[in-house]
C-alpha positions in Angstrom: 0.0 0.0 0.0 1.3 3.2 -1.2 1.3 5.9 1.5 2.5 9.7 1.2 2.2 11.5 4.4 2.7 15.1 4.7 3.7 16.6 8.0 4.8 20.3 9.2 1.7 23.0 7.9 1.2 25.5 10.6 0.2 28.9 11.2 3.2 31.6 10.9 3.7 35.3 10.9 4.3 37.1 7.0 8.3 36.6 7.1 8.2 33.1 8.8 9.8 29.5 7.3 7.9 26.4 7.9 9.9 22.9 7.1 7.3 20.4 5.0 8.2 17.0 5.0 6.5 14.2 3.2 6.9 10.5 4.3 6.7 7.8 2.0 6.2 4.3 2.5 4.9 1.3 -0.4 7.2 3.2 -3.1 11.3 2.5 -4.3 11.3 6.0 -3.3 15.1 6.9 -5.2 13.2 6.2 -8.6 10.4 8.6 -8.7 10.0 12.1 -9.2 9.0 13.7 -6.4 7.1 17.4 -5.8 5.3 19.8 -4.2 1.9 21.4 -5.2 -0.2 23.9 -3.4 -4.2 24.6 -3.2 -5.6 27.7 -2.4 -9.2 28.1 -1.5 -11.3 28.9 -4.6 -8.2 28.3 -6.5 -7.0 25.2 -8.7 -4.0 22.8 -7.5 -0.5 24.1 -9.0 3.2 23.2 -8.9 5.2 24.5 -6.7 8.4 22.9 -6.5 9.6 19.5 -8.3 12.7 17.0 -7.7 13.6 14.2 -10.1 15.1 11.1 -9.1 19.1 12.5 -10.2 18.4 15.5 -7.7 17.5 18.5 -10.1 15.1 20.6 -8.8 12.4 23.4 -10.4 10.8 25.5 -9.4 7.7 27.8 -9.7 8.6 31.6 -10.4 6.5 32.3 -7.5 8.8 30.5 -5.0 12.4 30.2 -6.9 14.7 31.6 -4.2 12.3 31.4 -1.4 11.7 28.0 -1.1 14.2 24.7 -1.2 13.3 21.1 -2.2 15.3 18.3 -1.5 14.9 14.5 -0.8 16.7 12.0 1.4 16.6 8.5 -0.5 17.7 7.1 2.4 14.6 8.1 4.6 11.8 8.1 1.8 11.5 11.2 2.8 11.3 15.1 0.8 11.1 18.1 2.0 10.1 21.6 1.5 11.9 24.4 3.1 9.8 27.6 3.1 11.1 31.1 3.9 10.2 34.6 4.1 6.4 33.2 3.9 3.9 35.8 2.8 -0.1 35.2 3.0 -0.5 34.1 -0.6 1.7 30.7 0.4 -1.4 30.5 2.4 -2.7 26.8 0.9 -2.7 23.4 1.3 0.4 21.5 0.1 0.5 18.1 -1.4 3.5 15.8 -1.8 3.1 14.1 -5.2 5.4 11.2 -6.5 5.4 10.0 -10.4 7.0 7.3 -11.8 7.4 7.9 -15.3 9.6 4.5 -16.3 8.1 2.2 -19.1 5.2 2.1 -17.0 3.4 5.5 -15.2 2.6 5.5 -11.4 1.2 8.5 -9.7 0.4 9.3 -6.1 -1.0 12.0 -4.0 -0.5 12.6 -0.3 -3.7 13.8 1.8 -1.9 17.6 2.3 -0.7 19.8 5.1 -2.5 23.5 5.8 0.1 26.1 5.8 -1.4 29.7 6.8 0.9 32.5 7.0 -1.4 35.5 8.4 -0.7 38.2 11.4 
């Protein structure tokens, strides 16, 4: 059974960092691409950050020097660093891993609520 948990949304002050980090179990984690993607109220799901499988990262021009991405093969784990947070990172934020090999896999964690308001 393929599991994605996020962990680490929170309320924080405009200025803040928050550290997301998404656990994932059921999955040879080193071989997929892994990312970020956000969800505003009223607004649709977009990207925010991606990782493949070598280690290169992209990232929305929204973000780019804000926020970090990085993985640890060793503890199926990615992670998000966000800094200087303003209110429109407000959102929920979903881990998402694809598998893009000969054969296509793709899988959604449940999301964390990050709120960055004063």
């Amino acid at each position: 059974q393929v599991q994605l948990v996020e962990s680490g949304g929170d309320l924080v002050q405009p200025g803040g960092s928050l550290r997301l980090s998404c656990a994932a179990t059921g999955i040879t984690f080193r071989i997929y691409n892994m990312g970020w993607y956000r969800q505003a109220p009223g607004k649709q799901r977009e990207l925010v950050a991606t990782i493949t499988r070598a280690g290169s990262a992209n990232y929305a021009d929204s973000v780019k020097g804000r926020f970090t991405i990085s993985r640890d093969n060793a503890k199926n784990t990615l992670y998000l660093q966000m800094n200087s947070l303003q209110p429109e990172d407000t959102a929920v934020y979903y881990c998402n891993a694809l598998l893009d090999l000969g054969v296509t896999r793709n899988y959604w964690g449940q999301g964390t609520q990050v709120t960055v308001s004063s």
